[in-house]
N, C-alpha and C positions, 0 to 999 in steps of 0.2 A: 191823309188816311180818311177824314170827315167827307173829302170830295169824292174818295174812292167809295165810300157808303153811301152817299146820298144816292136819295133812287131818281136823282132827276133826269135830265136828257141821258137815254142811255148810247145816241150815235158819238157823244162827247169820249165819251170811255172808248168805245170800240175804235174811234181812232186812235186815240192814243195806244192803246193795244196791240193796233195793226202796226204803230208807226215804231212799239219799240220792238217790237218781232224783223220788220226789215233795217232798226238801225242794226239789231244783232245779227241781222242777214248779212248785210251789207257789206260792213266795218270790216270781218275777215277777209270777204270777198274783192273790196279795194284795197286794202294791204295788200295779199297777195298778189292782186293783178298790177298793182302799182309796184309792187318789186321786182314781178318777173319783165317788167315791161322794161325798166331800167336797168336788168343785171343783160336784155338780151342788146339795150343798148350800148353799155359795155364789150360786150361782144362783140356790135355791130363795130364799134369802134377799132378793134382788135385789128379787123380784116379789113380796114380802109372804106367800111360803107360810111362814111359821113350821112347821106342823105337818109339813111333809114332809122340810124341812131338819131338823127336830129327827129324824124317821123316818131319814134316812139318816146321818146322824151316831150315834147307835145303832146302824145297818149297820155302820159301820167300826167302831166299838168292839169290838162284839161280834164281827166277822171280825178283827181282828187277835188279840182275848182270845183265841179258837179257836185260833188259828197259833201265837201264845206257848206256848198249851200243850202243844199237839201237839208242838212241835218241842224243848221242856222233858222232854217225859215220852218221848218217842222217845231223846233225847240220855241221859237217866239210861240208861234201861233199856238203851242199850248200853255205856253207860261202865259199868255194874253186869257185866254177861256180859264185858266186858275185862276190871274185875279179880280175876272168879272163875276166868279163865281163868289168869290172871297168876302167881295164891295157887296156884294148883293146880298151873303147870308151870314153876316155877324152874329159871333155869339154873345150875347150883354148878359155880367152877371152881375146881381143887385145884391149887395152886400147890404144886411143891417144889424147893426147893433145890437144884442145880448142886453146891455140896461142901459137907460141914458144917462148920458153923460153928466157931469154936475158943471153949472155953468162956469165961466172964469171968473167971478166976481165970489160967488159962493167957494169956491178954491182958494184964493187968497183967503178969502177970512177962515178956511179952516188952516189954511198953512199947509194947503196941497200943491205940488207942484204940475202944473199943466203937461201933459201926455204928450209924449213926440214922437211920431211918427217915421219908423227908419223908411220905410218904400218910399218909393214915388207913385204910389199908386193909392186914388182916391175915390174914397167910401160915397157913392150916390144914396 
């Protein structure tokens, strides 16, 4: 959502935009045409056309291999532009301390026990 705000390059956004407007273009449109393609091979089967059954079944093969890829090489290239944008705009937050600490040497001699930390995550 920080990427969808920032005001940077805005041709980064409009593709993505454009690209998930045609994956939801798409995705019914090769369903559908990839099952009609195989229910008419079915049929072609039916009535002894071997060769047109084997033609549309090739149809679908080769219309879904296109969609896989598209939608493979679409999906890198913006997951690539999210995390060069990611590496590039870190957000660093500086934690500091409310009082200082008493050191460990002053702690033993009052008979306090040193403070432990459940995170994994450390105070700069």
């Amino acid at each position: 959502l920080q990427w969808l705000r920032n005001p940077g390059p805005q041709h980064e956004k409009r593709t993505l935009f454009g690209d998930m407007v045609c994956f939801l273009f798409i995705t019914p449109l090769a369903t559908v045409s990839g099952w009609l393609c195989l229910r008419g091979a079915v049929d072609h089967l039916h009535f002894s056309s071997r060769l047109e059954a084997v033609g549309l079944i090739a149809l679908t093969v080769a219309l879904f291999t296109i969609y896989l890829f598209w939608t493979l090489v679409s999906f890198r290239y913006h997951c690539r532009l999210y995390h060069e944008w990611r590496r590039n705009n870190q957000r660093v937050m500086l934690l500091i301390p409310k009082s200082a600490p008493i050191p460990s040497t002053q702690q033993s001699l009052l008979g306090l026990q040193p403070l432990k930390r459940s995170s994994k995550e450390t105070i700069v």
